[in-house]
C-alpha positions in Angstrom: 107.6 35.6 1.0 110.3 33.6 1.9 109.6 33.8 6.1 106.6 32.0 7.8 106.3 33.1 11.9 104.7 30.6 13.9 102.5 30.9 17.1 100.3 28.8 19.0 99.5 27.3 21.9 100.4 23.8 21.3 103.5 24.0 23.6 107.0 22.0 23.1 106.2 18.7 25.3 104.3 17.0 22.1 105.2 16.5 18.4 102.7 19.2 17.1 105.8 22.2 16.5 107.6 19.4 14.9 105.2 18.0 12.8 103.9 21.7 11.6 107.7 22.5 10.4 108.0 19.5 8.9 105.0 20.3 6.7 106.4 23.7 5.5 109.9 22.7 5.0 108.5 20.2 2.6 106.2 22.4 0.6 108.3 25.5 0.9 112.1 23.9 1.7 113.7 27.5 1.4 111.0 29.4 3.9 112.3 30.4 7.2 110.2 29.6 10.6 110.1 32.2 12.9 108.7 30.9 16.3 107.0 33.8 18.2 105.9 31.4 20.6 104.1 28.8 21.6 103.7 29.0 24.7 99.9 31.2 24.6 98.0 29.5 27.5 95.8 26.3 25.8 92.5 27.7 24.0 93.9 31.7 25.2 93.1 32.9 22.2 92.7 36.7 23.1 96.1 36.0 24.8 97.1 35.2 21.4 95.6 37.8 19.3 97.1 40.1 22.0 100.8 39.1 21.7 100.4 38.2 17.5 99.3 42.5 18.1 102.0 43.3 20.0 105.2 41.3 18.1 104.0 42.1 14.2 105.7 45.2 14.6 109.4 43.4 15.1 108.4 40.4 12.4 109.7 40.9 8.8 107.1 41.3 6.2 106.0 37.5 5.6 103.6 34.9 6.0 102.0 35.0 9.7 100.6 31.5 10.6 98.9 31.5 14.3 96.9 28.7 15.4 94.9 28.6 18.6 91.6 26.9 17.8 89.4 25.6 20.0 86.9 25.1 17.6 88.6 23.1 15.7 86.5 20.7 13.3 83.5 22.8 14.2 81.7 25.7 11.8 84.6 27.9 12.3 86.5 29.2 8.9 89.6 28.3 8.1 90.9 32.0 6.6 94.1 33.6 5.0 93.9 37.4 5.1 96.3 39.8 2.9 97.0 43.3 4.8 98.2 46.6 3.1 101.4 46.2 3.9 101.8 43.3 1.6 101.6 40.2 5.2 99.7 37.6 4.6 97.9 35.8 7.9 97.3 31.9 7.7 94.8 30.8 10.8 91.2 29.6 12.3 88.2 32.9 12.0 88.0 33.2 15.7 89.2 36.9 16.5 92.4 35.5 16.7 93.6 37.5 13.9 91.2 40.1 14.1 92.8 42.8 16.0 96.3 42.7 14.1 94.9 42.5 10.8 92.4 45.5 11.6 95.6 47.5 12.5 97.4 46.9 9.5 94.6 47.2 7.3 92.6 44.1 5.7 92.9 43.9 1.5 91.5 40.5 0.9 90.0 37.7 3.0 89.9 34.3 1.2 88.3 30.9 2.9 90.7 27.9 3.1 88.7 25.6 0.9 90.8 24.5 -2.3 91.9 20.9 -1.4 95.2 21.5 -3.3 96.3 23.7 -0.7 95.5 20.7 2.3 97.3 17.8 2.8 95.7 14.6 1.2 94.3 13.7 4.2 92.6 16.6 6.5 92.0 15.1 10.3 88.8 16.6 12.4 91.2 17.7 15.0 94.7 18.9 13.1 94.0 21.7 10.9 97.0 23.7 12.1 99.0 20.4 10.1 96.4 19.7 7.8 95.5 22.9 6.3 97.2 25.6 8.1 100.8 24.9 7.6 100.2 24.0 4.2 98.6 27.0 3.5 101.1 29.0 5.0 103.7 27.0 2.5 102.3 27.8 -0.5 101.4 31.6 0.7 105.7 31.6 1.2 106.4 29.7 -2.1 104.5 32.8 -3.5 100.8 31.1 -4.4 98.1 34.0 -4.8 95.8 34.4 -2.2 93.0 34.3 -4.5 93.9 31.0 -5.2 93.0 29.4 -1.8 89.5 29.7 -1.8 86.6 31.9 -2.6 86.9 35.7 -1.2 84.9 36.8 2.2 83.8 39.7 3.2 86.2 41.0 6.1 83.2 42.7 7.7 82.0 39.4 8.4 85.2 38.3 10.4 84.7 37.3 13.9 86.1 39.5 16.5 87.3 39.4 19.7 86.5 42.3 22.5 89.6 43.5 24.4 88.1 44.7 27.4 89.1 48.2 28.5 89.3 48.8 32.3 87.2 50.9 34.0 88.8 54.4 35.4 87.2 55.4 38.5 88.8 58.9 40.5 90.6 56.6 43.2 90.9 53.0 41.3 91.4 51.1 37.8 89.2 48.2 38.0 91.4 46.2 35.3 91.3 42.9 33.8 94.5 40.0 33.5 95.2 39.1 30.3 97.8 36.7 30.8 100.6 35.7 32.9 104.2 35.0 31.7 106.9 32.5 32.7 108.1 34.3 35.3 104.6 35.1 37.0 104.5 38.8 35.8 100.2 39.4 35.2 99.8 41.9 32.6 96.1 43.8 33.0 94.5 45.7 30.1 95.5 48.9 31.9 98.1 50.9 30.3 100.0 54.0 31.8 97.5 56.3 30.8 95.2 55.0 33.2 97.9 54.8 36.6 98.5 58.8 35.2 94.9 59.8 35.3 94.5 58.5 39.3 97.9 61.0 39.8 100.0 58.4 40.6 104.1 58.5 40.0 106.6 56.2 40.3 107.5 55.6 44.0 103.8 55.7 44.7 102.6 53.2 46.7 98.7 51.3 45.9 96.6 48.8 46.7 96.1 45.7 44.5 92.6 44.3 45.5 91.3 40.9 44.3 88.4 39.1 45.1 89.3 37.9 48.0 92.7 39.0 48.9 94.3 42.6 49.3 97.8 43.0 48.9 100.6 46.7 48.4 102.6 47.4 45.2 104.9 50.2 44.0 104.5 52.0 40.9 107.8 51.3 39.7 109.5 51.7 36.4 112.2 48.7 36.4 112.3 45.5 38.7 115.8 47.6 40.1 113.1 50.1 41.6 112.1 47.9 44.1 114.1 45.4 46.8 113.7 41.8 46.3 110.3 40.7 47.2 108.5 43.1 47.1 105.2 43.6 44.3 105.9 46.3 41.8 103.3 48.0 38.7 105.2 48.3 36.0 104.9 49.4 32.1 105.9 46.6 30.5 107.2 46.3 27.0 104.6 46.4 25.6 102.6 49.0 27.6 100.5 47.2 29.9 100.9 47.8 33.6 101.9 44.3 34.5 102.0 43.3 39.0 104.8 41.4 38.9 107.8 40.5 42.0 111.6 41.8 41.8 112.5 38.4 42.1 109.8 36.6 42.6 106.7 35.1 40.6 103.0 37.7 41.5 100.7 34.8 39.9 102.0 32.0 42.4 101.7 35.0 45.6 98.2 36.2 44.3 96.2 33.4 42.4 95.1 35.2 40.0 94.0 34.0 36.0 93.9 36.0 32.8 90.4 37.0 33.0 90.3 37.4 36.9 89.7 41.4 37.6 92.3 43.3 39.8 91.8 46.6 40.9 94.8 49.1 41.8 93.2 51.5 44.4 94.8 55.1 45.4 95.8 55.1 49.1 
């Protein structure tokens, strides 16, 4: 296991990246970091279990570390997780991990506990350099799982709900999930949904908020639509994503992962 992929929410302005690196090139020099990203919003942590979901599928078979913890130094677990197709996941027992792990089908859980595996000193408020890192090392140097800590029962694993919208005949009353660089707002719908309201590309809708309304094309590509104007789009991977040719939706609209948008039939 001789790559470790990274993802968190720490960001690049601060030392934490850094500092997590320099942990695993010391206890496993020859492992290579893949940074998925760090950029998941701060304490987003179905964001995160969303895009850990959707990038697995491109990673090579390795050592998975992703850290968003907002419970940090709380009674969260501190968990590694072997899958049956031979991944290991390094992280905090928050759902974060839940919904890839699920997918790929859980073989063993095992608690973070063994104070080999941490460095000498564990700080309330750095696990992801304390323990997680470290953890991730060893996993990569090619440490048993069973060696980490005592075994859990995965049906005890906390979960995270990934809300599904709610199809009505004339509207999807969706939920944001996140919002990328360039303003783009995925939802939790997916095609499936814009097909069952008889909608096509070309089409126009109506994008409702709480207080705002605004007009979208269903559109398959940003080329579909001039500059400026709001597009719904299948994004890569699936969701139907509001987003400007051009331009940035979240600074137009306002809207938060979380916030609901509705896409209404005219």
């Amino acid at each position: 296991m001789s790559v470790v992929t990274f993802l968190t929410d720490f960001g690049l302005q601060d030392d934490f990246v850094g500092t997590c690196h320099g942990v695993i090139a010391r206890i496993a020099p020859d492992a290579r970091v893949i940074d998925v990203t760090h950029g998941i919003a701060p304490q987003a942590v179905l964001q995160g279990a969303l895009v850990l979901q959707s990038t697995i599928g491109y990673m090579p078979v390795g050592v998975h570390l992703a850290v968003i913890d907002p419970g940090v130094g709380g009674e969260r677990r501190a968990i590694a997780i072997a899958t049956a197709d031979g991944r290991r996941f390094v992280g905090p027992d928050n759902g974060l991990l839940a919904p890839v792990v699920e997918a790929l089908g859980i073989e063993a859980v095992h608690e973070l506990t063994d104070g080999r595996f941490h460095l000498p000193e564990v700080s309330h408020t750095f696990h992801a350099r304390d323990i997680f890192a470290p953890a991730a090392a060893h996993l990569a140097n090619g440490v048993p799982i069973e060696e980490f800590g005592p075994p859990l029962d995965p049906a005890g694993l906390v979960r995270i709900e990934v809300p599904d919208p709610d199809v009505g005949r004339t509207q999807i009353s969706a939920t944001v999930l996140a919002i990328d660089r360039f303003g783009n707002v995925a939802t939790n719908a997916r095609r499936a949904h814009v097909d069952a309201l008889g909608l096509a590309d070309g089409d126009r809708v109506e994008i409702r908020l709480v207080l705002d309304r605004y007009y979208a094309v269903v559109a398959r590509t940003f080329a579909d639509a001039p500059p400026g104007e709001l597009i719904l789009y299948e994004d890569s991977y699936a969701f139907m994503t509001l987003a400007i040719s051009r331009g940035n939706a979240a600074r137009l609209t306002g809207v938060a992962p979380g916030d609901e948008l509705r896409v209404v039939r005219e």
